[in-house]
MARDODO-803444 format. One record per residue (C-alpha): residue number from 1; y, z, x. Coordinates in steps of 0.2 Angstrom, whole numbers. Layout:
// MARDODO-803444
SITE_NUM_Y_Z_X
...
// end
This chain:
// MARDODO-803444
SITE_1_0_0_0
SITE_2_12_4_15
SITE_3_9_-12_23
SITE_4_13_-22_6
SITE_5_28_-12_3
SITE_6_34_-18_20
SITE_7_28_-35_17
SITE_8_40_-32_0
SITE_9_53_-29_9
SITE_10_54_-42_23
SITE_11_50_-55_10
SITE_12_67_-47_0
SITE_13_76_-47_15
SITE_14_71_-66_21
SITE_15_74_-73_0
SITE_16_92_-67_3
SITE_17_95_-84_15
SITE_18_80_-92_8
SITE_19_84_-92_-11
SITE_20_104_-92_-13
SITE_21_108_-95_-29
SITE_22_115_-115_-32
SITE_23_125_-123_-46
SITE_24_114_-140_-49
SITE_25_96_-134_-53
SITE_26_87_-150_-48
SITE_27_90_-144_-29
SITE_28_80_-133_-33
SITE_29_90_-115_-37
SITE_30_94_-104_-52
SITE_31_111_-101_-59
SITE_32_104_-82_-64
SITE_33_109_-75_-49
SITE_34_97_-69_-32
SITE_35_81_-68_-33
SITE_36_69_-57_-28
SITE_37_54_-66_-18
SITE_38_37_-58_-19
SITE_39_24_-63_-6
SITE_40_14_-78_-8
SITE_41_-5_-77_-7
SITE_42_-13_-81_8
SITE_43_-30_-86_1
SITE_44_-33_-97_-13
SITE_45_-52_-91_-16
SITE_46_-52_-99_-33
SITE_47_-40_-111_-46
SITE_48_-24_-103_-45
SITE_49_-9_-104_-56
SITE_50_8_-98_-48
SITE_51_20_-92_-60
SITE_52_38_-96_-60
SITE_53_47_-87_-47
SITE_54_52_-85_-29
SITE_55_39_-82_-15
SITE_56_36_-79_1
SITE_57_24_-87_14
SITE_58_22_-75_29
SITE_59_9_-87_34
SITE_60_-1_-105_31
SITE_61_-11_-101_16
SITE_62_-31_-105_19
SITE_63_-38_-113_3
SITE_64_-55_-112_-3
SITE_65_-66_-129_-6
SITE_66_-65_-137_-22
SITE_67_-50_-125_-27
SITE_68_-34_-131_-34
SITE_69_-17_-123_-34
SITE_70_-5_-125_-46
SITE_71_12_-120_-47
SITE_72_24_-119_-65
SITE_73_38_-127_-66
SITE_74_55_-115_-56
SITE_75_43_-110_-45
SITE_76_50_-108_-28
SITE_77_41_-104_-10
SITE_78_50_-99_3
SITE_79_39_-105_21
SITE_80_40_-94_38
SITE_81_45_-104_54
SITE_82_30_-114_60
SITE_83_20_-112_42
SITE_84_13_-126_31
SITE_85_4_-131_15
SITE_86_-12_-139_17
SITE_87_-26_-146_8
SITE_88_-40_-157_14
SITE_89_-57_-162_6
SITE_90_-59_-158_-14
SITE_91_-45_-146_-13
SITE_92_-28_-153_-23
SITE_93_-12_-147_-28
SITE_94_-4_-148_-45
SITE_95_14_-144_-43
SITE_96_24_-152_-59
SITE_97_42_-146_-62
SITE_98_55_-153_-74
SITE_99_72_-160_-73
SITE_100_81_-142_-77
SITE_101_68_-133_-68
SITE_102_61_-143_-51
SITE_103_50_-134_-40
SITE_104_55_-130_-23
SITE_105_47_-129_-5
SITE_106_60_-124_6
SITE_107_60_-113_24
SITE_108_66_-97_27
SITE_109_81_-105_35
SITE_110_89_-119_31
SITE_111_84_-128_47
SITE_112_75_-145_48
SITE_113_60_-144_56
SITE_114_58_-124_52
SITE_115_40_-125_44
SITE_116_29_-140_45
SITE_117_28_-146_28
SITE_118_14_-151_13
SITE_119_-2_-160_23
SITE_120_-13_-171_12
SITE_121_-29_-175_21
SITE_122_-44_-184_17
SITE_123_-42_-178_-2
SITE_124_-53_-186_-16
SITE_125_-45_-179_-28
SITE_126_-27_-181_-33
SITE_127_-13_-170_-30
SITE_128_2_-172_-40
SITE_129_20_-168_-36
SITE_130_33_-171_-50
SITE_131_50_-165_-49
SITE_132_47_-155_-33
SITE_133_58_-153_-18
SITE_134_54_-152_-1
SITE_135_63_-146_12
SITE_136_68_-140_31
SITE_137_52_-145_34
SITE_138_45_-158_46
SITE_139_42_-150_64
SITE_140_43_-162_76
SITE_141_38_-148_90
SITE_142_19_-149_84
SITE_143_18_-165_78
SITE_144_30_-179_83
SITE_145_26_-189_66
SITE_146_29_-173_57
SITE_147_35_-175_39
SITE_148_41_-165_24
SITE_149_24_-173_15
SITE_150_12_-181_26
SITE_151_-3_-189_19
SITE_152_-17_-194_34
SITE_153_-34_-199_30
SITE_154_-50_-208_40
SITE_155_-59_-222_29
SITE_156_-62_-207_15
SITE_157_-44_-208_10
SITE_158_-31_-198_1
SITE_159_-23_-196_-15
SITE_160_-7_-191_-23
SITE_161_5_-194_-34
SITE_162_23_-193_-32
SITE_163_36_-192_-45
SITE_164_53_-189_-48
SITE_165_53_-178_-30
SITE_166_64_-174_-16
SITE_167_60_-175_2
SITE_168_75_-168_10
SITE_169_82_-161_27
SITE_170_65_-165_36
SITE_171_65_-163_56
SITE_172_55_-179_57
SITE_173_50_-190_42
SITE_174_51_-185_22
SITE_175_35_-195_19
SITE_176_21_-201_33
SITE_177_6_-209_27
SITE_178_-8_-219_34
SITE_179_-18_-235_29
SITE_180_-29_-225_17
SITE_181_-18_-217_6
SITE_182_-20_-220_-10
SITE_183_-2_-215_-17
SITE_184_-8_-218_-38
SITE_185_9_-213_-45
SITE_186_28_-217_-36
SITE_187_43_-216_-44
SITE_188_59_-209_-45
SITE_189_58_-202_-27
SITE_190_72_-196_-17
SITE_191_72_-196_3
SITE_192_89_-192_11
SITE_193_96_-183_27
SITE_194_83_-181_37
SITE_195_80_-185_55
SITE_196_69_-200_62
SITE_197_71_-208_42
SITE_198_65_-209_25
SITE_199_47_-214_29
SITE_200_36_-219_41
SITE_201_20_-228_31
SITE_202_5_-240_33
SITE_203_9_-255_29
SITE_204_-7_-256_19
SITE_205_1_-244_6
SITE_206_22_-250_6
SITE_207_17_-261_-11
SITE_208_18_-243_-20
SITE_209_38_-239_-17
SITE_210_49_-241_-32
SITE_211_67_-249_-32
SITE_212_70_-234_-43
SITE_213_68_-223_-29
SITE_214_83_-221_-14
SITE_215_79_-219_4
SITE_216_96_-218_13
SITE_217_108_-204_17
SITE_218_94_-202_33
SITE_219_100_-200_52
SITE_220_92_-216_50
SITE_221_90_-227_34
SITE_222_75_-239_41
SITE_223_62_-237_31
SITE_224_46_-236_45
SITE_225_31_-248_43
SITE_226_17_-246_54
SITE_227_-3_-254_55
SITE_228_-7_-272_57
SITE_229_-11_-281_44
SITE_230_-10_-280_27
SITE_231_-28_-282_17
SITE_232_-24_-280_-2
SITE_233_-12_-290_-11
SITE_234_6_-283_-14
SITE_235_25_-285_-18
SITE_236_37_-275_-6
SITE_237_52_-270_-15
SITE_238_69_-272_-12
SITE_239_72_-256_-9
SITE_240_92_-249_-2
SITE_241_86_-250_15
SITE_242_78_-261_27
SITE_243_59_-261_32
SITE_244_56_-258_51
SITE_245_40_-267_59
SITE_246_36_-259_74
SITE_247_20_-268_75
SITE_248_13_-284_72
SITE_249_10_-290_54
SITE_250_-6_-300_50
SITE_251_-7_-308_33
SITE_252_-24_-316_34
SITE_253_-34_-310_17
SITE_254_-22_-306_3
SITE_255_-4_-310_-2
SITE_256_11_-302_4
SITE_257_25_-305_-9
SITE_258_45_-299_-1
SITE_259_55_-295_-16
SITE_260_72_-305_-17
SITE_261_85_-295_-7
SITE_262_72_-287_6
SITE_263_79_-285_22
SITE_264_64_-284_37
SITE_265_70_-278_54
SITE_266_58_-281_70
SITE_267_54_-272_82
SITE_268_55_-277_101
SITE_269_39_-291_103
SITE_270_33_-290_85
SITE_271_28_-308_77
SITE_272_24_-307_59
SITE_273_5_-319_57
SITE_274_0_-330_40
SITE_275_-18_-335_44
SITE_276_-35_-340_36
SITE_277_-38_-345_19
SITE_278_-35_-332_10
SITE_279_-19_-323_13
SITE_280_1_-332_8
SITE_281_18_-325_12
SITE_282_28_-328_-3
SITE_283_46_-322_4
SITE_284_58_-333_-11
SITE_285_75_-325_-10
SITE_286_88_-329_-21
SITE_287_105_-336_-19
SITE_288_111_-318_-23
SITE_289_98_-309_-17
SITE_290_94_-317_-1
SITE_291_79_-312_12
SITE_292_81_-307_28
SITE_293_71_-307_44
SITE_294_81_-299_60
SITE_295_78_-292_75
SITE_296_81_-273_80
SITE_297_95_-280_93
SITE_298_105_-294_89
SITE_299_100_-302_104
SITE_300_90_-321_106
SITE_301_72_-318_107
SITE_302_70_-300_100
SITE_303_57_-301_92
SITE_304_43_-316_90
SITE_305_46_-322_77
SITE_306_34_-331_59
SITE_307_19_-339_64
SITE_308_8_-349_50
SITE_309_-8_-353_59
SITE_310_-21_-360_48
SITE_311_-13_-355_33
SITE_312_-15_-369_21
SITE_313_-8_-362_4
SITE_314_1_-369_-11
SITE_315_8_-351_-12
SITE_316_16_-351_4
SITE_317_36_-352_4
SITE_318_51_-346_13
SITE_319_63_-350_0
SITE_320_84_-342_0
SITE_321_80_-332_19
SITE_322_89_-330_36
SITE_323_74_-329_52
SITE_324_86_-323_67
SITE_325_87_-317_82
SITE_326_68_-322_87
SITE_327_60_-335_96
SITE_328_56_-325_113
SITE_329_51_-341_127
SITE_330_45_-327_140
SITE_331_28_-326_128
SITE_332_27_-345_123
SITE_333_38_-356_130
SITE_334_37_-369_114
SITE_335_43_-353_104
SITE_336_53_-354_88
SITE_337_58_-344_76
SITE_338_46_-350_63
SITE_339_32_-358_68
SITE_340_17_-369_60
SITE_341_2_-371_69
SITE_342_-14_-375_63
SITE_343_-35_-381_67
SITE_344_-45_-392_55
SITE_345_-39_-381_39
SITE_346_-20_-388_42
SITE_347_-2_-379_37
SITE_348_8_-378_24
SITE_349_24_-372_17
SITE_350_37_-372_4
SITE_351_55_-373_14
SITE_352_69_-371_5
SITE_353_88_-363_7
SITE_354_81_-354_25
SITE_355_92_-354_38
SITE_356_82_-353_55
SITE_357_98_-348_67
SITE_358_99_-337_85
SITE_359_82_-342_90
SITE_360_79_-340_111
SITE_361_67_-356_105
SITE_362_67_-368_93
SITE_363_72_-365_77
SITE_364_56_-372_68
SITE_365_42_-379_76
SITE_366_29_-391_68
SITE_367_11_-395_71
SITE_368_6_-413_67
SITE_369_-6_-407_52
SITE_370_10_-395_43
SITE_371_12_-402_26
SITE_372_29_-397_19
SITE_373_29_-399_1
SITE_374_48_-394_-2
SITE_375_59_-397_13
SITE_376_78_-396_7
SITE_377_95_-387_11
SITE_378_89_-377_26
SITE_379_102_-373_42
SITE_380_96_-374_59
SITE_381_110_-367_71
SITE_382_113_-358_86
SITE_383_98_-360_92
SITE_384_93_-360_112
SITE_385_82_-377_114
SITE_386_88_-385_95
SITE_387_84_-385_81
SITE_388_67_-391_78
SITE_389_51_-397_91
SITE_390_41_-407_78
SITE_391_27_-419_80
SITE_392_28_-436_78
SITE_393_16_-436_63
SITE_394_28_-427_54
SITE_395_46_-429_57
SITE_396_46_-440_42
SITE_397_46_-421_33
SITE_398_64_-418_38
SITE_399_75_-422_26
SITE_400_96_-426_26
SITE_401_100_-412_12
SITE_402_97_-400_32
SITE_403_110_-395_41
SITE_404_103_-399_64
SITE_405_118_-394_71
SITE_406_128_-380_80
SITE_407_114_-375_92
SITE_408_115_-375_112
SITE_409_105_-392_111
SITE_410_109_-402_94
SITE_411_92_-416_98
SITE_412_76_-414_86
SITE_413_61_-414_100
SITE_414_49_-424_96
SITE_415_32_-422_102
SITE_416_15_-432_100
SITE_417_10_-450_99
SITE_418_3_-453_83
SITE_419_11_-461_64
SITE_420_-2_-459_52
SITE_421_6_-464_39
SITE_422_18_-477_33
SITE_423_34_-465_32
SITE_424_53_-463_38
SITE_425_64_-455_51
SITE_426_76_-450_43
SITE_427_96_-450_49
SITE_428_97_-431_54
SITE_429_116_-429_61
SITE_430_108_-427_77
SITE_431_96_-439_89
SITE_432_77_-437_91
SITE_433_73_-432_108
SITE_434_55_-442_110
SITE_435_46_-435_122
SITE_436_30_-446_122
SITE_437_24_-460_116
SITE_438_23_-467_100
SITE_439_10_-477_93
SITE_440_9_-479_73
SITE_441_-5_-484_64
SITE_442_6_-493_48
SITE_443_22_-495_46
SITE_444_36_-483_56
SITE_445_53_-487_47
SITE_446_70_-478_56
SITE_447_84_-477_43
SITE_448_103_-482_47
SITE_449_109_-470_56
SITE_450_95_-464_68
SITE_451_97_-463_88
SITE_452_82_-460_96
SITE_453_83_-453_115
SITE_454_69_-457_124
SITE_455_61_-447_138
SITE_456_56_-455_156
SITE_457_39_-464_157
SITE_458_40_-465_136
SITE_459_38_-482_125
SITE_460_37_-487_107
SITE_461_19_-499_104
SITE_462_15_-506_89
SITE_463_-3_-515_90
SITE_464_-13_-523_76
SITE_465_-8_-528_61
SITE_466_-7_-514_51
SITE_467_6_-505_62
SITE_468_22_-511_61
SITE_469_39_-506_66
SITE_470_55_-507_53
SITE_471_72_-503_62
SITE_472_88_-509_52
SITE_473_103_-504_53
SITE_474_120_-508_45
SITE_475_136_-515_53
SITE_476_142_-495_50
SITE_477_126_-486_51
SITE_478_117_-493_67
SITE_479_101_-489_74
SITE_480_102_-483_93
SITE_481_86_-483_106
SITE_482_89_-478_120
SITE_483_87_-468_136
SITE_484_88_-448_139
SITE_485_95_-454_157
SITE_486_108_-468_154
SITE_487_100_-481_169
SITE_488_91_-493_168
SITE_489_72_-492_167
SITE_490_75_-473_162
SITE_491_60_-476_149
SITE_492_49_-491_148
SITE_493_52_-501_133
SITE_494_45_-506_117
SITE_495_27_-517_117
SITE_496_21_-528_102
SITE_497_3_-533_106
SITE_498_-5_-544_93
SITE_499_3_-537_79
SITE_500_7_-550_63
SITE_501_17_-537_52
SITE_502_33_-545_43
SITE_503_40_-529_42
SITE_504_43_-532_63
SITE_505_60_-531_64
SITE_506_77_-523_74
SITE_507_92_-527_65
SITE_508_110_-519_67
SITE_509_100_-510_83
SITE_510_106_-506_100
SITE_511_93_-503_114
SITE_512_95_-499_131
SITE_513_92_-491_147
SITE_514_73_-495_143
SITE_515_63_-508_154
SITE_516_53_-496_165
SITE_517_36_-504_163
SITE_518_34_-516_174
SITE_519_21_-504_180
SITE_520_11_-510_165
SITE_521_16_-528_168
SITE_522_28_-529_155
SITE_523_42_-541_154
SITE_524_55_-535_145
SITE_525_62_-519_136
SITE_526_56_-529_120
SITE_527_41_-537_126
SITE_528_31_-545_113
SITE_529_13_-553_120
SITE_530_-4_-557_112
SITE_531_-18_-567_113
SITE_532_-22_-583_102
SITE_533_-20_-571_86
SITE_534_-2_-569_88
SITE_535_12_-556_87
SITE_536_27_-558_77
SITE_537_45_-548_77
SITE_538_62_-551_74
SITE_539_76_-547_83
SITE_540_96_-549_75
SITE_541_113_-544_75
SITE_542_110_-530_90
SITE_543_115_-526_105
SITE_544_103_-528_121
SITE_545_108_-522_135
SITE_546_105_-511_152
SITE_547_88_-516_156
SITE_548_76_-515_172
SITE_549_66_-532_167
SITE_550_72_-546_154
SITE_551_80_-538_138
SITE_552_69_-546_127
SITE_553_53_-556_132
SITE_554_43_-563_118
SITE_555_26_-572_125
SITE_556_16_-588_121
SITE_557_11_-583_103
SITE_558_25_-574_101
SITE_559_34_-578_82
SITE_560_51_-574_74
SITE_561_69_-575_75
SITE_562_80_-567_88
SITE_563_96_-573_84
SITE_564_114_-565_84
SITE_565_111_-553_96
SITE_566_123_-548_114
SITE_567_117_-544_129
SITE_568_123_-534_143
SITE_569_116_-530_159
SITE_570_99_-535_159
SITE_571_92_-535_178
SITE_572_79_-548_174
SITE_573_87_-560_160
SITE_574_93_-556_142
SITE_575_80_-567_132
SITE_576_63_-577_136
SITE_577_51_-584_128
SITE_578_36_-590_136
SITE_579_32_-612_131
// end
């Protein structure tokens, strides 16, 4: 009885700066004046109901298996430094307040980090938290993830439900969870002023956060999102602060849906993966509500950027979003800050309204087998190498509606040999820089307008009479070929072998610089040979000039008109054709 009465007495004598009196009693006070705080049990040997009223926890209480705790509404427990709330196993808590009268789990002193918190681990059953706040708890002494509630579980899992609660004044986190968290009820929630953020979670279990809920006021209003992957489809709110990856996100067997108005800030080296045949980012902003995917400095090459590898979904789309700030080269020197890659299963993507911009790559970069089935108003700016390294296979997929300019290199790169199709490049504002050579299997038309800048030891062929190459211009729109270096012989030239294709025509066209490929035999920078089946092509109304061999040499079997056309230094003749 003596050691009681003492025990009385301290918890009296603590309740008078752990239970003042407040004026708003959702922070958890009275307005009936001081309290007296009784001790609270240390052992929950059986199913326990707390009555309202203030309590005192000398020490962490030990709870029996299979037990559970509940606690009435106004009731408030008042922790010792260094104390905490746990339950693991079949133990659960039922602590459900009201809006007039919350229930509160505070510390002895109004310190953050002066008791450790409610732990939630490996519990199969649910524990409920409704109108309950948490408080000065969160010690980031013992545990450097600490949290006012912490939920941590191995492949078992853990269960609560969370409504209508504040997490508050925590020395670390208000809310930690892991991967296996099964978090059945979230709404309403508060988390505000406390240290390292609002919440440090799994990205597994983010899809439960509410837009009802806030999340700033924090020492730092990021909202921490940890684990690699994300296995179970979901929808990430838009919640008033942005998400923090610190790690890499892999979306390879369910959807991951972004809200309109999410904001994603990543961490130093972090890419974020859309792979296999199973898993789609469906990221479609809004003009209002706009997405965002930003690096944690506002530096080129912070963070990796989006890679689509294998991911060939309708359901993909990157629709009204910014990517910045990504793109590092030091990892992959072809890096960008959106990338589609793909094997045998191909790429795709929906494209629409994004601004790719601050990349230290490219801003996009395409694989031959990326099908984009909408491709209109995107900005490509400010980015190190250009705007965009593409395939030749697929720069027909860039459209004019785009914007290619403003970055430290305004040239599309153009990669790969291959035309499958019968398609056309389009007039981007900017020259494609082709970096190989090009070898279409139909017919490769170049609208008015384009300049195509072509790299040393490159060449334009068109062979057979299936491929065929269509470049008109207008008097106002001309098409330009010509060199990256502005000599002569700079690239080698364009070849027509034994091709019949009407559509074989340069019109309006200046070419130049080429001729380099005397080292194959050729002739002229438009050389035009065949056997006994023929070849056929037209030159007219273009300018020729700048060649190493003849400007245009057109052989035995060679057909069509070359008229109208001026020449200007051509080292070996401007026109021949063979008798």
């Amino acid at each position: 009885m003596r050691r009681l009465s003492e025990l009385m007495l301290v918890a009296v004598a603590v309740c008078g700066l752990g239970c003042p009196p407040v004026e708003n009693p959702t922070d958890g006070g009275v307005d009936a004046g001081p309290e007296v705080c009784v001790t609270f049990p240390e052992r929950f040997p059986a199913d326990t109901t707390v009555p309202k009223g203030c309590y005192l926890a000398l020490k962490s209480p030990v709870i029996s298996a299979g037990v559970t705790v509940t606690l009435l509404a106004g009731t408030r427990v008042v922790f010792s430094a260094g104390t905490e709330f746990a339950f693991t196993a079949d133990q659960a808590l039922t602590a459900v307040g009201t809006a007039d009268e919350p229930i509160v789990f505070t510390g002895a002193m109004p310190t953050r980090g002066f008791w450790k918190g409610l732990a939630f681990e490996n519990t199969s059953r649910v524990s409920t938290l409704a109108f309950v706040t948490v408080e000065y708890a969160g010690d980031t002494v013992a545990d450097r993830d600490a949290a006012a509630v912490k939920l941590t579980s191995d492949s078992r899992g853990v269960r609560v439900a969370m409504t209508n609660s504040t997490l508050r004044e925590s020395e670390g986190w208000g809310l930690w969870a892991n991967g296996a968290a099964v978090i059945s009820a979230f709404a309403n929630n508060t988390f505000t002023h406390n240290t390292l953020g609002p919440a440090s979670l799994d990205a597994e279990v983010v899809g439960v956060l509410d837009v009802a809920s806030v999340f700033s006021g924090n020492d730092v209003d990021r909202l921490f999102v940890r684990g690699m992957r994300v296995s179970t489809s979901a929808t990430w709110p838009a919640i008033d602060v942005p998400y923090f990856l610190s790690t890499d996100l892999a979306i390879s067997t369910a959807d991951l849906t972004l809200a309109p108005g999410v904001s994603l800030v990543m961490a130093p080296g972090v890419a974020i993966t859309v792979s296999s045949a199973a898993g789609a980012l469906i990221a479609a902003g809004t003009a209002e509500k706009p997405i965002l995917f930003t690096g944690a400095t506002q530096t080129r090459g912070a963070w990796e950027g989006i890679v689509l590898d294998g991911s060939n979904h309708t359901r993909n789309v990157l629709r009204y979003a910014t990517i910045e700030y990504a793109g590092n080269v030091t990892v992959d020197r072809d890096s960008a800050a959106l990338k589609l890659i793909a094997d045998s299963r191909g790429v795709q993507l929906r494209l629409d309204h994004v601004t790719l911009r601050q990349s230290q790559g490219w801003g996009l970069f395409l694989t031959g087998s990326a099908v984009l089935p909408e491709f209109t108003g995107n900005v490509f700016t400010q980015n190190a190498l250009g705007p965009a390294l593409v395939d030749s296979n697929v720069a027909h997929l860039l459209d004019v509606t785009s914007t290619y300019t403003g970055n430290d290199v305004d040239k599309v790169a153009v990669q790969g040999n291959a035309i499958r199709a019968a398609v056309t490049w389009k007039a981007l504002g900017v020259p494609y820089h082709v970096t190989a050579t090009i070898d279409p299997d139909l017919v490769w038309t170049i609208a008015p307008g384009v300049t195509l800048e072509m790299a040393a030891q490159t060449s334009l062929r068109i062979s057979g009479d299936a491929a065929g190459l269509h470049a008109v211009g207008t008097p106002t729109l001309p098409i330009v070929i010509t060199g990256l270096t502005k000599t002569r012989g700079s690239w080698d030239g364009i070849m027509f072998d034994g091709t019949l294709n009407g559509a074989n025509a340069f019109e309006y066209c200046t070419i130049e610089y080429g001729g380099g490929g005397g080292r194959f035999g050729w002739n002229g920078m438009i050389n035009a040979q065949s056997d006994s089946h023929g070849v056929t092509m037209s030159v007219t109304n273009s300018t020729v000039q700048h060649s190493l061999l003849w400007g245009i040499w057109v052989g035995h079997y060679g057909t069509g008109s070359v008229s109208g056309n001026t020449y200007a230094d051509n080292a070996g003749g401007d026109y021949f054709h063979a008798p």
